[in-house]
C-alpha positions as CSV (number, residue, x, y, z in Angstrom):
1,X,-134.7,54.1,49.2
2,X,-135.2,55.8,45.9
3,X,-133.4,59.1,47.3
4,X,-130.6,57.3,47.7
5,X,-130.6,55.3,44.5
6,X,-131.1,51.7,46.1
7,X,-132.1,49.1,43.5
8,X,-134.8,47.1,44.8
9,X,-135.9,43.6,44.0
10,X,-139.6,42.8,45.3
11,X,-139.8,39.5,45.9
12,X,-143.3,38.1,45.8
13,X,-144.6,34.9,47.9
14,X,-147.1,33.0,46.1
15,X,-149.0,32.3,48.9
16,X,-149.4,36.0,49.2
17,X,-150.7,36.6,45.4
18,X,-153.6,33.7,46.4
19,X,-154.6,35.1,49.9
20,X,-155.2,38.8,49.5
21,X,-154.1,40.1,45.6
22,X,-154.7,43.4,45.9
23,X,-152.9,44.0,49.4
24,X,-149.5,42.8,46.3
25,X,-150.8,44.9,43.9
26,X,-150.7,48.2,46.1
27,X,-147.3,47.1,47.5
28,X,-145.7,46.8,44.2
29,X,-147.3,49.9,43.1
30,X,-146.5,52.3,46.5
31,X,-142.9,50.8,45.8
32,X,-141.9,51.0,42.1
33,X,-143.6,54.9,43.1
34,X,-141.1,55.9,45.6
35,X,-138.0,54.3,44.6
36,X,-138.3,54.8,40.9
37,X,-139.5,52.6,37.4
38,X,-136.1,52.0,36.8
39,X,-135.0,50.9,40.0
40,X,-137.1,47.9,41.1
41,X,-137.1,44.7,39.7
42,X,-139.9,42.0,40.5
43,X,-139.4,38.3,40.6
44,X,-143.2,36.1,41.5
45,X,-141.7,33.0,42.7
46,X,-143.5,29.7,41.3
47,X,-143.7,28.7,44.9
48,X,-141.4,28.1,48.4
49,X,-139.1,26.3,46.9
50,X,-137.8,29.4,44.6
51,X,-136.8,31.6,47.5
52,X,-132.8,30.6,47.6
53,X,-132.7,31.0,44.1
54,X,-134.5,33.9,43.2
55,X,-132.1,35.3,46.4
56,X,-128.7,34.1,44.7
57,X,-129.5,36.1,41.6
58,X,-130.3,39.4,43.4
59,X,-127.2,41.2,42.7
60,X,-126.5,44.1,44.3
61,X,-131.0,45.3,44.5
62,X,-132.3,45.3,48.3
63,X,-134.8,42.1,48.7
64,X,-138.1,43.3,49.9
65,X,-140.2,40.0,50.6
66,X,-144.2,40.2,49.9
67,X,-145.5,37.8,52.1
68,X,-146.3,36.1,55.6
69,X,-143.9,34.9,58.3
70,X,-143.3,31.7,56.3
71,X,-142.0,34.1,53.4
72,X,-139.4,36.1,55.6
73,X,-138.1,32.8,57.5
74,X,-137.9,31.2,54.3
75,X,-135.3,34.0,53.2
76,X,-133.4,34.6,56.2
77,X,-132.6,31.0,56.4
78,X,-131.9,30.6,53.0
79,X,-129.2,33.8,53.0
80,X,-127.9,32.3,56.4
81,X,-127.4,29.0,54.8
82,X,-125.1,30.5,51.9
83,X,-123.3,32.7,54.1
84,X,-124.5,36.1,52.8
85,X,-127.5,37.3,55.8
86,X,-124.8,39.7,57.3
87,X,-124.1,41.2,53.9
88,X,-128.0,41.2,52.8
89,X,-129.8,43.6,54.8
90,X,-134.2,42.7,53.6
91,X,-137.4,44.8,54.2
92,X,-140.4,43.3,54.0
93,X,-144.1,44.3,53.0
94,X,-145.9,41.8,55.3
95,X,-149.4,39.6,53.6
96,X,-151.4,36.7,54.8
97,X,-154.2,36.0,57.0
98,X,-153.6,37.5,60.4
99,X,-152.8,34.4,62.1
100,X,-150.2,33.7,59.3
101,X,-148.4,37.4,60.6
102,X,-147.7,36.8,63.7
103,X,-143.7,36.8,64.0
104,X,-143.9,40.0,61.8
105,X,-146.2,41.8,63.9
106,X,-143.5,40.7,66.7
107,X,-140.7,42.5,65.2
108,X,-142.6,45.7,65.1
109,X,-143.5,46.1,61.5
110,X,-147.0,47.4,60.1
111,X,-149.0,45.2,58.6
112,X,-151.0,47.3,56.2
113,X,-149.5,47.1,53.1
114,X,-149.1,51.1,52.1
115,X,-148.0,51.6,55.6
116,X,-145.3,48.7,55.7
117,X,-144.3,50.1,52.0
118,X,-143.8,53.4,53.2
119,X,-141.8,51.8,55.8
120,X,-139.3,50.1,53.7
121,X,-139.2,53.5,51.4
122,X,-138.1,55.7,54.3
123,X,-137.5,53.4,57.5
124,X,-134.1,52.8,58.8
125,X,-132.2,49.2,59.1
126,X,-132.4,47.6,62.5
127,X,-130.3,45.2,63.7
128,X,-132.1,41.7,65.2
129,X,-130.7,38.8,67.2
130,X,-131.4,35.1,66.3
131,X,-130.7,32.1,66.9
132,X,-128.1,29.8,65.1
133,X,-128.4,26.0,66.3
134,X,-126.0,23.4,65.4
135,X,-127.7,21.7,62.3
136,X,-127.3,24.8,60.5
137,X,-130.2,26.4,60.8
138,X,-131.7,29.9,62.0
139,X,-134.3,31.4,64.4
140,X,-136.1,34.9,63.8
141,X,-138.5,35.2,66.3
142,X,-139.1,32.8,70.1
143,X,-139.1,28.9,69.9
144,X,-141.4,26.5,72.5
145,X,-140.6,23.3,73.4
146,X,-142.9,20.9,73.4
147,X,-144.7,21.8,69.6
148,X,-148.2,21.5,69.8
149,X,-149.2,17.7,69.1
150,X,-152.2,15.3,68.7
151,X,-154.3,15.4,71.8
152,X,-152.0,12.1,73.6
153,X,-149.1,14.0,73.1
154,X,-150.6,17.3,74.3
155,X,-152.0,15.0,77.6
156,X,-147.9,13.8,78.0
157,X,-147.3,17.8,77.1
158,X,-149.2,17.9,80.6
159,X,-147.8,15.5,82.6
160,X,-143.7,16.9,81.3
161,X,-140.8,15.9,79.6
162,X,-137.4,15.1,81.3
163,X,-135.5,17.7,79.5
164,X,-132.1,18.0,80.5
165,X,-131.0,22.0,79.9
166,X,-128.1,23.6,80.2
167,X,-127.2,27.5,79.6
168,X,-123.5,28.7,79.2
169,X,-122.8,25.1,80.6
170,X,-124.6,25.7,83.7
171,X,-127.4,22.8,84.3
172,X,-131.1,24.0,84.9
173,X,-132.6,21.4,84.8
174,X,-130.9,17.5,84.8
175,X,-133.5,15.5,83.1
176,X,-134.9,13.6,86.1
177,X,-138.0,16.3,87.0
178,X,-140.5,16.7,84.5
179,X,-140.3,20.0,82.9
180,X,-144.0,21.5,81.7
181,X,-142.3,23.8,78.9
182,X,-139.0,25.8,77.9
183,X,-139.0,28.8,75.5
184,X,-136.1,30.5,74.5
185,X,-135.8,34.2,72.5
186,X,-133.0,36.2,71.5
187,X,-132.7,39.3,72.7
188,X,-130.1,42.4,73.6
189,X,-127.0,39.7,72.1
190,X,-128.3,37.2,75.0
191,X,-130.9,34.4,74.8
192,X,-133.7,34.8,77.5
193,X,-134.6,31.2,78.6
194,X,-137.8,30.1,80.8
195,X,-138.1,26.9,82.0
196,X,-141.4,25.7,83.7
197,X,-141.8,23.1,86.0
198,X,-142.0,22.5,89.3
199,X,-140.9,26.2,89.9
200,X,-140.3,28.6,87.1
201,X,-136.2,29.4,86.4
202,X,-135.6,32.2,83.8
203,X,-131.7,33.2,83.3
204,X,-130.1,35.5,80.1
205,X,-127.2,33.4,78.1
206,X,-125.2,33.1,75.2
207,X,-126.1,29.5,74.6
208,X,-128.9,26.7,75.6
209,X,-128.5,23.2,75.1
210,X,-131.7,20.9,75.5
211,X,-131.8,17.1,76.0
212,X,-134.4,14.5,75.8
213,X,-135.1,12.2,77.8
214,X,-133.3,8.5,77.8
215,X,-132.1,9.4,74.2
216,X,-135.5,10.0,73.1
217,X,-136.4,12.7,70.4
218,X,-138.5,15.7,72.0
219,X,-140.0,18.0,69.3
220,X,-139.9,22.2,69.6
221,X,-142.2,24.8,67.5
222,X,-139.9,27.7,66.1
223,X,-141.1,30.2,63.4
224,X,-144.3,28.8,62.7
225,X,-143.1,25.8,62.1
226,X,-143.0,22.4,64.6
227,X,-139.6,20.5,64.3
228,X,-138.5,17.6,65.5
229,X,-138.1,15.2,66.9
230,X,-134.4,15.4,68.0
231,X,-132.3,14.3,70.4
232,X,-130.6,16.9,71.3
233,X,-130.4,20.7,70.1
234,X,-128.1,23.1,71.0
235,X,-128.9,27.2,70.1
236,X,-126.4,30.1,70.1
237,X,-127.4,33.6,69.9
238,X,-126.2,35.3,66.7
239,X,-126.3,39.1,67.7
240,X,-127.0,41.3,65.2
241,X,-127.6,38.8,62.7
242,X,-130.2,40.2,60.6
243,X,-131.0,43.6,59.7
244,X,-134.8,44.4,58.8
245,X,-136.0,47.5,57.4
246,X,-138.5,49.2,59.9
247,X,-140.3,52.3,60.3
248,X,-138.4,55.4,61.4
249,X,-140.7,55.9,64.3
């Protein structure tokens, strides 16, 4: 990045700075290093809330995020929300408890800090699918339905919903046979769905719609995060809609 004169604005999660300080200090060190004193910029946001803001002022600097998986999704879905993602390409020095890294570790990215900031200093942009539903949100990594629940709702979990699903307008399932699960992931500009029930049915499309059942809400975990419940919720893949900053190799 600094051979080519990037600006760079390091953007750092709070819940970073309180989980493992030094893991920040070494990023923001390895990265004013290699791109240059004069080129990076540092904004320590107060807390989640700061993220779309601290984004709209960014100019024209690359964001590199310092935090967990909360901390990217936060920023993706912020720049997809004011219609700039496809113009904002991020890199991202990933910190947090292991369990709090999963989706990044996902995605392919290291999650030592001076090898993830090596990374963003001499990796390449790579293009990811997600998923854009129709209450104007975003996706990065694989979405579940059901969430994970209290233990009755894990016990009806059990038992299944009766989801109604429907790919590309084709019906997979038609919301009278209980379905145990569904996941859905963008990949290769196509979603792959799974639905488990009776018998397993996996098919590749551009779209997924999913029902609940008799107007009821059902609930879906996506990002680290449960959601729900809704009625209905309908996902289209958005190829190519992010581009992350991952190692060369």
């Amino acid at each position: 990045m600094g051979a080519g004169g990037e600006q760079v604005l390091i953007v750092i999660d709070p819940a970073a700075r309180r989980v493992d300080g030094e893991s920040v200090r070494i990023a923001r060190d390895v990265l004013c290093a290699g791109a240059g004193a004069g080129q990076v910029k540092v904004r320590v946001l107060e807390g989640p809330q700061a993220m779309p803001g601290a984004l709209a002022r960014r100019g024209s600097h690359r964001v590199v995020i310092v935090g967990d998986d909360r901390a990217l999704v936060r920023a993706v879905r912020a720049l997809h929300r004011s219609g700039e993602l496809a113009a904002a390409p991020l890199a991202m020095v990933p910190v947090g408890a292991a369990p709090a890294l999963a989706l990044v570790r996902g995605l392919g990215l290291p999650t030592d800090a001076v090898a993830a900031s090596r990374a963003v200093l001499g990796g390449a942009d790579r293009p990811l699918d997600l998923l854009a539903d129709d209450a104007g949100d975003v996706v990065v990594g694989p979405l579940g339905i059901p969430a994970p629940r209290t233990w009755w709702q894990r016990g009806l979990a059990r038992r299944g919903q009766r989801l109604r699903v429907e790919t590309d307008g084709r019906v997979l399932t038609d919301g009278v046979r209980p379905v145990s699960a569904v996941s859905v992931r963008a990949a290769d500009g196509l979603a792959e769905v799974v639905v488990r029930g009776v018998a397993e049915v996996s098919v590749r499309a551009a779209s997924v719609t999913v029902t609940g059942p008799g107007g009821q809400g059902f609930r879906y975990r996506a990002d680290a995060r449960d959601c729900g419940p809704t009625r209905a919720r309908t996902w289209t893949v958005l190829a190519g809609g992010l581009r992350l900053r991952m190692p060369s190799t």
